[in-house]
Z-matrix of the N, CA and C atoms (Angstrom, degrees):
N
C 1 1.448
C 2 1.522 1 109.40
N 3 1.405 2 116.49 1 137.30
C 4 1.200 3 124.10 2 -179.34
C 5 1.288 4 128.22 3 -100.19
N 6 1.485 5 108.43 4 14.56
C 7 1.394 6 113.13 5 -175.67
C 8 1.921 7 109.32 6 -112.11
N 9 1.323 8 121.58 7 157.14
C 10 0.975 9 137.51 8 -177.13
C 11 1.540 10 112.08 9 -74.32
N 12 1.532 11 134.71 10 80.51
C 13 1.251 12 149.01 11 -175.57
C 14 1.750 13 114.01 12 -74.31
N 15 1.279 14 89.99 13 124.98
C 16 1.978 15 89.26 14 -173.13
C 17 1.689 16 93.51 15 -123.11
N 18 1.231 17 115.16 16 143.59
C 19 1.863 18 114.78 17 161.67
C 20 1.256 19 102.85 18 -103.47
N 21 1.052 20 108.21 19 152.52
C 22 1.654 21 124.08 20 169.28
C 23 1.565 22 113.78 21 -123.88
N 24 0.884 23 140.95 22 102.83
C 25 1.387 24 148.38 23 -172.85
C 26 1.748 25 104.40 24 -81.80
N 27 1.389 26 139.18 25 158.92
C 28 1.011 27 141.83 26 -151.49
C 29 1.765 28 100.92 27 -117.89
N 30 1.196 29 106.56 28 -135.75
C 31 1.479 30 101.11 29 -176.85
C 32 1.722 31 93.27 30 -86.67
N 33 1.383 32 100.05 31 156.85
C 34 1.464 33 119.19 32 177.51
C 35 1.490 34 127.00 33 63.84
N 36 1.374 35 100.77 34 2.19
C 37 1.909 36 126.45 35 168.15
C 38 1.897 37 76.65 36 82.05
N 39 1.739 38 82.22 37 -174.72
C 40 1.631 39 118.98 38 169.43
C 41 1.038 40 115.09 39 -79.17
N 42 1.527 41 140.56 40 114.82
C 43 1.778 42 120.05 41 151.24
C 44 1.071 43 114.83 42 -65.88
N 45 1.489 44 110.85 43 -165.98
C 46 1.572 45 126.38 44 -153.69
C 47 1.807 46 93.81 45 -92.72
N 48 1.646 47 117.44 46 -3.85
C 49 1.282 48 103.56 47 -178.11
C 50 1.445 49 110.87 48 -120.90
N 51 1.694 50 112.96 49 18.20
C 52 1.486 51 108.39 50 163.48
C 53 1.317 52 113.05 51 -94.83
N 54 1.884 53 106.50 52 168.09
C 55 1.284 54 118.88 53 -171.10
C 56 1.625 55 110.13 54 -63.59
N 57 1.504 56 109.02 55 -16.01
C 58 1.587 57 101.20 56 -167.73
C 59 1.208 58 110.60 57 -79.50
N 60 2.003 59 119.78 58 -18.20
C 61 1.213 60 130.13 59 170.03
C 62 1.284 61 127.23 60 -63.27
N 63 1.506 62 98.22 61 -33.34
C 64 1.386 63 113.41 62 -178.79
C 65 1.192 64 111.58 63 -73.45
N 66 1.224 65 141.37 64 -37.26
C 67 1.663 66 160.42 65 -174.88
C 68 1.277 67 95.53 66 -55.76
N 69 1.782 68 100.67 67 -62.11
C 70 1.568 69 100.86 68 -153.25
C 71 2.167 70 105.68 69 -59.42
N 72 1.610 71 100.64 70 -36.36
C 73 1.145 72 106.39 71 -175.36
C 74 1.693 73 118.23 72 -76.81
N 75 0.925 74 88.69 73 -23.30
C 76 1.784 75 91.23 74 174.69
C 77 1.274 76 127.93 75 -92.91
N 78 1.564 77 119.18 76 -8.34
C 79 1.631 78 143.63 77 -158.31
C 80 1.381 79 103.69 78 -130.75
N 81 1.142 80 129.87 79 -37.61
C 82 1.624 81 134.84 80 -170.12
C 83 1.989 82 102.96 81 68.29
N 84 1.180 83 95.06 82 52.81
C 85 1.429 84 99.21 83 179.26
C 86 2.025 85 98.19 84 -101.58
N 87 1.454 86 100.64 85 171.06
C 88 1.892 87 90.80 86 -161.84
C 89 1.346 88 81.91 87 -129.97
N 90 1.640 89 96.63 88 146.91
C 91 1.919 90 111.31 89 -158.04
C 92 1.667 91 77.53 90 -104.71
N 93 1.661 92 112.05 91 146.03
C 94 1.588 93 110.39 92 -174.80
C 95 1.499 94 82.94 93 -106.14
N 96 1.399 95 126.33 94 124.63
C 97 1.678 96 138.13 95 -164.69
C 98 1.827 97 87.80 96 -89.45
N 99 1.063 98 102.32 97 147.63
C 100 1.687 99 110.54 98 169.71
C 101 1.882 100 84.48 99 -115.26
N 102 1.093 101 85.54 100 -179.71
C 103 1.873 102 114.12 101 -152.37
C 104 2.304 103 78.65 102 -105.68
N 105 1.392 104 105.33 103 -49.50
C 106 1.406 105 98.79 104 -162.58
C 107 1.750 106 108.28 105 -125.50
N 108 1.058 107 110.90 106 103.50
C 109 1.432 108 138.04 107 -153.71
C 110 1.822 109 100.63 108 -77.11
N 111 1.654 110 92.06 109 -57.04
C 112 1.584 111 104.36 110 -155.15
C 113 1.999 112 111.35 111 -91.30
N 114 1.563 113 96.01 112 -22.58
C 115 2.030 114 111.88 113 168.10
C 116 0.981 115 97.61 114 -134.16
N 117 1.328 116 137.97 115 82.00
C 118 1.411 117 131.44 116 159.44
C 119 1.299 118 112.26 117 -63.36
N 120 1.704 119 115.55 118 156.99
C 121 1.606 120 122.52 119 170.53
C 122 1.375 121 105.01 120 -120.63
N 123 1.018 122 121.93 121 125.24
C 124 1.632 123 136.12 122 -171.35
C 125 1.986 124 112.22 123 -56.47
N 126 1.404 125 124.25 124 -53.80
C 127 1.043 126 109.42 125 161.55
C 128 2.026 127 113.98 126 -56.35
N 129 1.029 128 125.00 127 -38.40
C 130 1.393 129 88.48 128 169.38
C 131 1.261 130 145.26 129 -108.61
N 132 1.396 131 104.44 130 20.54
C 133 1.773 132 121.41 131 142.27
C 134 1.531 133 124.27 132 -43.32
N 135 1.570 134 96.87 133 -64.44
C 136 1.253 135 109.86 134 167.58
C 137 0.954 136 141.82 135 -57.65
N 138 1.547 137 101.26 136 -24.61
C 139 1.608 138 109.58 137 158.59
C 140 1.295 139 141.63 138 -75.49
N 141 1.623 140 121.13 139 -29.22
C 142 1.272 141 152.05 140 128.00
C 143 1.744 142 115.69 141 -19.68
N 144 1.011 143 121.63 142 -50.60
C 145 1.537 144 155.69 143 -176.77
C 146 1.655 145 94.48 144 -69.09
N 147 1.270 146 136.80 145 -47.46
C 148 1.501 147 132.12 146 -152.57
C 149 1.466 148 87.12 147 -122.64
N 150 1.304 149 150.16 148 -34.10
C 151 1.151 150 152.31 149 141.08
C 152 1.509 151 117.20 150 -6.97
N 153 1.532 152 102.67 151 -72.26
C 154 1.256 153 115.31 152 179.53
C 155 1.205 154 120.99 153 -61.76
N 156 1.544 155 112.68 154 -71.95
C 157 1.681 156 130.73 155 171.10
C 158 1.823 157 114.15 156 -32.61
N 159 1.202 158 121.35 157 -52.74
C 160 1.258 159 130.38 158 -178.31
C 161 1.699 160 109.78 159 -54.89
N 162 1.330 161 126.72 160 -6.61
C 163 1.417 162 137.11 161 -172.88
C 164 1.370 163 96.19 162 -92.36
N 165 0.970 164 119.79 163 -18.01
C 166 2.076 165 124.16 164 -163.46
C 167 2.148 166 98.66 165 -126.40
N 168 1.089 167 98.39 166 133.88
C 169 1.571 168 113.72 167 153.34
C 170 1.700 169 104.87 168 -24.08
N 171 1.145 170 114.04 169 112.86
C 172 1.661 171 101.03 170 -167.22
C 173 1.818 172 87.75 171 -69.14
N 174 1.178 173 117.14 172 -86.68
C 175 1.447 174 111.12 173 -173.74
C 176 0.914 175 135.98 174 5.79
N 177 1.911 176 129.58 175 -38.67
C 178 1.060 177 154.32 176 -176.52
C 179 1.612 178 112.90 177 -87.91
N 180 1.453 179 110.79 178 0.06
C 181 1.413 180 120.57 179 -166.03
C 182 1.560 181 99.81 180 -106.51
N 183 1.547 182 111.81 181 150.36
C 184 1.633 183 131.33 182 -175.85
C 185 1.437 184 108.71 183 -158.19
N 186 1.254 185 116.77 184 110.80
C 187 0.932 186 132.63 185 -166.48
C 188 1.982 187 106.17 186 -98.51
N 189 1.351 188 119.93 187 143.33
C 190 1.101 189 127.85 188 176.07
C 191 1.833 190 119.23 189 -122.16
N 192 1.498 191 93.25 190 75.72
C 193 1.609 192 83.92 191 -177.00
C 194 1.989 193 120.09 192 -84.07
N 195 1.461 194 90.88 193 -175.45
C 196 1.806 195 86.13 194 -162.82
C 197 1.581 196 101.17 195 -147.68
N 198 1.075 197 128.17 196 97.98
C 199 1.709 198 116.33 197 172.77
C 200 1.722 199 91.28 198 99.23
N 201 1.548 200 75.81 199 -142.86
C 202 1.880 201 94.02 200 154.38
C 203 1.146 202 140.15 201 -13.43
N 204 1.337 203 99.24 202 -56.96
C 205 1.312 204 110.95 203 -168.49
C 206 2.089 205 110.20 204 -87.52
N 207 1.163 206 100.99 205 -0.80
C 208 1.609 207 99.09 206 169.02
C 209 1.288 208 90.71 207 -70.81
N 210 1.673 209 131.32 208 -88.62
C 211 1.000 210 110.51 209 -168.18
C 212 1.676 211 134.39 210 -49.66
N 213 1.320 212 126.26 211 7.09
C 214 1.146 213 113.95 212 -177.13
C 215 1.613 214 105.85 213 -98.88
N 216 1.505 215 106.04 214 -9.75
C 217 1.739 216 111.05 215 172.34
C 218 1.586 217 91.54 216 -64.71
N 219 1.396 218 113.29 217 -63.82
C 220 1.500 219 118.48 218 -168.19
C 221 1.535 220 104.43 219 -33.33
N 222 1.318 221 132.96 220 -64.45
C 223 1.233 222 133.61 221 -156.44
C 224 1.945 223 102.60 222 -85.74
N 225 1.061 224 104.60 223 -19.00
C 226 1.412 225 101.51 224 -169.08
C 227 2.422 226 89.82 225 -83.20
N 228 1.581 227 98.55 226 -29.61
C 229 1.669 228 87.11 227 166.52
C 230 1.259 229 113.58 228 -65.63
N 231 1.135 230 133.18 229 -39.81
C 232 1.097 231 143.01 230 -170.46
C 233 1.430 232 116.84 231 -64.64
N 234 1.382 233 161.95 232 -43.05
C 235 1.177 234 161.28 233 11.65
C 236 1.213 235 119.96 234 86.01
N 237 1.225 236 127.88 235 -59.65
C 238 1.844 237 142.36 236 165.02
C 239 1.878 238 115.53 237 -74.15
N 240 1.860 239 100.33 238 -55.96
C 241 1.284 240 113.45 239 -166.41
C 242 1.409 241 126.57 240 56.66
N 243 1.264 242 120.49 241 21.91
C 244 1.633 243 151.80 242 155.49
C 245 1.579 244 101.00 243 -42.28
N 246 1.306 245 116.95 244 121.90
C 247 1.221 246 142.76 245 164.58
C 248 1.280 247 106.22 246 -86.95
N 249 1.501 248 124.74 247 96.89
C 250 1.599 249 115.24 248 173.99
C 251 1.948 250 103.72 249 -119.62
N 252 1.316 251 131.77 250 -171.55
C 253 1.096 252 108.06 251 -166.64
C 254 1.837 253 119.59 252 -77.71
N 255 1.298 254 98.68 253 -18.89
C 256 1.842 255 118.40 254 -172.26
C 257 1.391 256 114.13 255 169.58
N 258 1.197 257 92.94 256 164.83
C 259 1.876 258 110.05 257 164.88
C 260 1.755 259 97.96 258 -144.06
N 261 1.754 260 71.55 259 133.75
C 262 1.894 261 86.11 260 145.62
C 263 1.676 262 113.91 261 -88.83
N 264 1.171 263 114.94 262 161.74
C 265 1.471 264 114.28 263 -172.85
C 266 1.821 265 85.20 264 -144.88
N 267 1.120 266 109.94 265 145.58
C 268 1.715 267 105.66 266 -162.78
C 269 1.525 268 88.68 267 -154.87
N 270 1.623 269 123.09 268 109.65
C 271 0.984 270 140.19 269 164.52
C 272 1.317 271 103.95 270 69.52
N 273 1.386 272 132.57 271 89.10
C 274 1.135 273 123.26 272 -159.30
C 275 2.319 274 108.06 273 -121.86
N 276 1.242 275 80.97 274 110.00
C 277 1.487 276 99.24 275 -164.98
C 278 1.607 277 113.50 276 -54.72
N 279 1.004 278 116.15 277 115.03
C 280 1.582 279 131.57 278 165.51
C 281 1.706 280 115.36 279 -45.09
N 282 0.722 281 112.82 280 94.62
C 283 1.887 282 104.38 281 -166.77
C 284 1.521 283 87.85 282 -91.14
N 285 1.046 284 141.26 283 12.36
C 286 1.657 285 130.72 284 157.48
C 287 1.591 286 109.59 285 -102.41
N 288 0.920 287 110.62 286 4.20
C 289 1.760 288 114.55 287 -178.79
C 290 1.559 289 108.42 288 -78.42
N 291 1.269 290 103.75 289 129.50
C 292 1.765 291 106.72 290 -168.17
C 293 1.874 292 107.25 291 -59.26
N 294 0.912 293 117.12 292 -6.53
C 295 1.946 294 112.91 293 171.58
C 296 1.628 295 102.82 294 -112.53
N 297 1.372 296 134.25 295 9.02
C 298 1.071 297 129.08 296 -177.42
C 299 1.914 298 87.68 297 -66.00
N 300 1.535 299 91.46 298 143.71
C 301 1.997 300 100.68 299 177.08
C 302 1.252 301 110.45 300 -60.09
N 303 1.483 302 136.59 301 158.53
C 304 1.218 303 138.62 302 166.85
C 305 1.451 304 105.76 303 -88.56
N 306 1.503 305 108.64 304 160.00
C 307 1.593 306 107.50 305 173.71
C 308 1.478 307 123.36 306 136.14
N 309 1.837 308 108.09 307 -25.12
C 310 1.304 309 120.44 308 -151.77
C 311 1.417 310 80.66 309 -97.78
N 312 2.011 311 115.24 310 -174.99
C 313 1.153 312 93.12 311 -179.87
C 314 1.961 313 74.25 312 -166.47
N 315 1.468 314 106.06 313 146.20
C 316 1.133 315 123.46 314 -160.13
C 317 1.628 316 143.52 315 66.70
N 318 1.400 317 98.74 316 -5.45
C 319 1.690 318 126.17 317 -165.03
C 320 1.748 319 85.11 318 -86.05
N 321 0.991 320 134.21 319 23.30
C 322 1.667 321 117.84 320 174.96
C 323 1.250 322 105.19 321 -145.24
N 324 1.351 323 127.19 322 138.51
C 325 1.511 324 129.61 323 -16.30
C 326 1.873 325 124.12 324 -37.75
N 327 0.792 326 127.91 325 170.67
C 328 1.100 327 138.86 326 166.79
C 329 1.133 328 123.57 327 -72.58
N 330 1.534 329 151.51 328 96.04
C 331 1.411 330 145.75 329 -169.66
C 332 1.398 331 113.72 330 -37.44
N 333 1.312 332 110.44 331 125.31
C 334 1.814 333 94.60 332 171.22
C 335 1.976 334 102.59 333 -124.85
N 336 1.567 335 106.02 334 19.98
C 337 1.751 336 88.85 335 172.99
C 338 1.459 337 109.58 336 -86.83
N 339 1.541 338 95.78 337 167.86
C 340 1.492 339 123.41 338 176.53
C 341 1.505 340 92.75 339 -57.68
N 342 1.424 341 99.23 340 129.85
C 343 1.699 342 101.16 341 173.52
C 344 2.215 343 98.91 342 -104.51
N 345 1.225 344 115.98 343 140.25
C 346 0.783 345 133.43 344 177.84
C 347 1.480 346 140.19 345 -62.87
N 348 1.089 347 104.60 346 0.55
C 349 1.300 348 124.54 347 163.80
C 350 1.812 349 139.13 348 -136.16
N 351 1.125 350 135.55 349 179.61
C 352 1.488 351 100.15 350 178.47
C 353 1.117 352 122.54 351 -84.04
N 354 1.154 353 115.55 352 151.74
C 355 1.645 354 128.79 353 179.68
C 356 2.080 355 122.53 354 -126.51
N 357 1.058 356 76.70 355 156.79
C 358 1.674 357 80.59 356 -176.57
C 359 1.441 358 128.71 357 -143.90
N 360 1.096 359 132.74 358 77.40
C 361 1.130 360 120.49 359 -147.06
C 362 1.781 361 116.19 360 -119.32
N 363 1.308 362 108.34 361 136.35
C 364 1.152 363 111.96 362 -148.53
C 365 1.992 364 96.99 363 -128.82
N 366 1.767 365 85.59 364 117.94
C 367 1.762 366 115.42 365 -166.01
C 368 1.616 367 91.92 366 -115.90
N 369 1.382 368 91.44 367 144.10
C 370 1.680 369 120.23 368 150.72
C 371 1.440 370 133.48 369 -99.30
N 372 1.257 371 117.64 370 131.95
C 373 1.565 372 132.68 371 -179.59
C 374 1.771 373 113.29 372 -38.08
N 375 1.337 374 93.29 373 -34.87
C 376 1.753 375 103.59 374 176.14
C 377 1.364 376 116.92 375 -107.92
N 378 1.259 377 132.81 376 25.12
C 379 1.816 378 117.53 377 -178.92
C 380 1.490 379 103.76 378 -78.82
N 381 1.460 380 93.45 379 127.74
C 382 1.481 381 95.67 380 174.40
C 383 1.707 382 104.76 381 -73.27
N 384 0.690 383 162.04 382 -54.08
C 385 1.241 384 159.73 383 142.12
C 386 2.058 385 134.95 384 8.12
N 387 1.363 386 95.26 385 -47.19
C 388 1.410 387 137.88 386 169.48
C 389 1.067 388 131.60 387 -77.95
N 390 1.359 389 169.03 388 139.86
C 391 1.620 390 121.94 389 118.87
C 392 1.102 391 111.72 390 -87.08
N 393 1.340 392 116.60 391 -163.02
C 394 1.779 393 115.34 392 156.56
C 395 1.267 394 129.98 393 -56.66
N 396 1.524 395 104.58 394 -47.84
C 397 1.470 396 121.26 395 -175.29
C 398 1.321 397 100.26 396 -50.12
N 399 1.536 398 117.12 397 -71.07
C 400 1.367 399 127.82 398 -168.38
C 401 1.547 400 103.82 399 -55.80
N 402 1.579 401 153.50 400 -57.97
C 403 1.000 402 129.98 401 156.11
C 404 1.182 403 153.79 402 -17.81
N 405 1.458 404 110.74 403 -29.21
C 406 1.351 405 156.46 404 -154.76
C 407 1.679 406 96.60 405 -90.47
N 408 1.472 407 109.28 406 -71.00
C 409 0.758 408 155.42 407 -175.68
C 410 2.083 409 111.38 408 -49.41
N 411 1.461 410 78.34 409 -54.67
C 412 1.817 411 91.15 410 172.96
C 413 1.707 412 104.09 411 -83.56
N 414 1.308 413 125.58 412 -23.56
C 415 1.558 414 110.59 413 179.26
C 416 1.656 415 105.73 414 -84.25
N 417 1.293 416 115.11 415 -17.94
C 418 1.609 417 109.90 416 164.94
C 419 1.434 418 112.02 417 -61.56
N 420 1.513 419 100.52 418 -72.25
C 421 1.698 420 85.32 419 173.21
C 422 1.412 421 144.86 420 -62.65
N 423 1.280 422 98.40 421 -19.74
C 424 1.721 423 95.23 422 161.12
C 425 1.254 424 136.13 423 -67.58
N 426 1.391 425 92.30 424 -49.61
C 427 1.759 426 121.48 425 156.66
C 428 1.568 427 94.67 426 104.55
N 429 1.517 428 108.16 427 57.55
C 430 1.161 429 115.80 428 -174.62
C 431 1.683 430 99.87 429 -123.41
N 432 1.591 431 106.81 430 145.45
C 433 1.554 432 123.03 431 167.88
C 434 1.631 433 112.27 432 -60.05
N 435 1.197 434 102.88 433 113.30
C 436 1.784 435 113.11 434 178.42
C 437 1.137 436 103.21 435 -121.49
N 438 2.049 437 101.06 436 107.61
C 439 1.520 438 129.41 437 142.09
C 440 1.386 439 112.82 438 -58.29
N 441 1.310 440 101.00 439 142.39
C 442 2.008 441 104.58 440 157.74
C 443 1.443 442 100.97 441 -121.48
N 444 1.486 443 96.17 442 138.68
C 445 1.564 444 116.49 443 -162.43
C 446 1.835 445 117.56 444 -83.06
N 447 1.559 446 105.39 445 -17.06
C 448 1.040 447 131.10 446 -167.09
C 449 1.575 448 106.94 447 95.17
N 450 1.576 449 120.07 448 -145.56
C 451 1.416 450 123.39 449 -172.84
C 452 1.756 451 106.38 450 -94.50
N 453 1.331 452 113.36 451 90.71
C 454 1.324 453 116.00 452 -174.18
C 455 1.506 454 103.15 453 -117.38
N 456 1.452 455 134.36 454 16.42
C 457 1.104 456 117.49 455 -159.00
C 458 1.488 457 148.54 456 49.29
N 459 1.481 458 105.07 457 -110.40
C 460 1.864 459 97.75 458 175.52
C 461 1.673 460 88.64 459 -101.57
N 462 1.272 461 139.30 460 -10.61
C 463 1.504 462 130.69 461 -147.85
C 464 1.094 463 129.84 462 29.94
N 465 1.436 464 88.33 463 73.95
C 466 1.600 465 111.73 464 -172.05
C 467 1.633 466 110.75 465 -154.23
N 468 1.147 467 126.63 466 172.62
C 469 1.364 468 134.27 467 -168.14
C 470 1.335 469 117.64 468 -33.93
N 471 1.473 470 108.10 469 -31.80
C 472 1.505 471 103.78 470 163.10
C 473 1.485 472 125.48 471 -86.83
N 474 0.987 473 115.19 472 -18.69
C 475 1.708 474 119.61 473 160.03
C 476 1.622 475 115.90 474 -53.99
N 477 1.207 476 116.75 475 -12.93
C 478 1.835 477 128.15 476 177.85
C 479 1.390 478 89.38 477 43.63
N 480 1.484 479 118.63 478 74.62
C 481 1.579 480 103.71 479 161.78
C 482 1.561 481 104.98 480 -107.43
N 483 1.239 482 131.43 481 12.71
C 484 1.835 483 112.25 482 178.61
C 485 1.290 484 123.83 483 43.40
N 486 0.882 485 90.49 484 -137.14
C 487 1.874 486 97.70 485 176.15
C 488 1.442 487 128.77 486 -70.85
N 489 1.401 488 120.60 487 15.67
C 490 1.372 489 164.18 488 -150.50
C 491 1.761 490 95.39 489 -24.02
N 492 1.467 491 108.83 490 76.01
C 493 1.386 492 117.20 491 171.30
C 494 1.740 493 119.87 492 -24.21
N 495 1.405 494 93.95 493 -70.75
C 496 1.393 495 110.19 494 -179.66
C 497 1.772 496 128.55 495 -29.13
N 498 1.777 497 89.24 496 -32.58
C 499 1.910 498 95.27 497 -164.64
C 500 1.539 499 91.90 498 -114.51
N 501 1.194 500 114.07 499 -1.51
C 502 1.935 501 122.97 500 166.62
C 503 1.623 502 94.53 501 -72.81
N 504 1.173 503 125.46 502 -74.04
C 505 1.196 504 124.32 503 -154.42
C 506 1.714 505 104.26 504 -76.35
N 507 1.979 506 114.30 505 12.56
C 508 1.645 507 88.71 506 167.40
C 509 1.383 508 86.83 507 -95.42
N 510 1.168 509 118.06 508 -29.37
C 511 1.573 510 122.19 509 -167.33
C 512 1.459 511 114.11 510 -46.74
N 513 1.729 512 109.80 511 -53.05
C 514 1.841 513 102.47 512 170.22
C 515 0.873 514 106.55 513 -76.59
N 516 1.877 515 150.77 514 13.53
C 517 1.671 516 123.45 515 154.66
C 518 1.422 517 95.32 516 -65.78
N 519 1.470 518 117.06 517 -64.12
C 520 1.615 519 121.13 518 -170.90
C 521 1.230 520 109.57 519 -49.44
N 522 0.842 521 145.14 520 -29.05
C 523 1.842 522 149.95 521 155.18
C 524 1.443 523 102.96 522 -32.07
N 525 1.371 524 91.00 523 -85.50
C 526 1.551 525 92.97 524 -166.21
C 527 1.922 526 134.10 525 -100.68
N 528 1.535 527 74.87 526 25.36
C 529 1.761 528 110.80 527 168.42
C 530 2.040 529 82.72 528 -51.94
């Protein structure tokens, strides 16, 4: 693949047994580290986020967000307005949902603009985090393509997906879309 691959890990980063770990180690894709893992603040995610990306041909850039970090692509389009080639957005957490964790800080409301580039974002029937509706709901307003993954939960370390074939192979359509 010829494009410039970034992970974004959500609240509390990736462990060593999520799929985004596995990517990064099996793909040579580069995890963009935030400074504050466990209370993040939304302006400086996003800032971190345009920091990095702006070093590379944006076009050539694909972003892989996770939780959190879907919406922080959303707001970081919003804010920047950077044309890069896509993001996957993979289980993308409702921070108005009454069990969403406490701690974060600026991530509420929930972004609802058109994000500017393509997107793809890929939900499960069971995220506690999510529902359908609300997923549903966020690929309208983004104006992003929404897969359902089946019953994967949050798709995350407890989902035991490894090398998680399934969300690899949406990732190279959006690649080489």
């Amino acid at each position: 693949m010829s494009k410039k691959v970034f992970i974004l890990p959500g609240l509390y980063n990736s462990g060593p047994d999520h799929w985004q770990t596995y990517w990064e180690s099996e793909h040579g894709f580069e995890r963009i580290n935030q400074d504050n893992w466990e209370t993040p603040v939304k302006d400086e995610w996003i800032k971190r986020i345009d920091e990095t990306v702006t070093k590379f041909p944006l076009g050539n850039v694909v972003l892989i967000g996770h939780s959190l970090a879907c919406s922080t692509v959303a707001w970081w389009a919003a804010k920047y307005n950077r044309k890069i080639h896509g993001a996957l957005l993979v289980g993308p957490s409702d921070t108005e949902c009454d069990i969403y964790p406490p701690g974060t800080s600026g991530f509420m409301p929930m972004p609802l603009n058109q994000i500017p580039f393509r997107t793809i974002i890929i939900a499960s029937t069971n995220d506690e985090y999510v529902s359908v509706a609300r997923a549903q709901q966020f690929a309208k307003a983004w104006g992003s393509e929404l897969v359902m993954a089946g019953a994967l939960g949050h798709i995350n370390s407890a989902s035991k997906l490894e090398s998680w074939e399934f969300g690899y192979n949406v990732l190279k359509n959006l690649i080489e879309s």
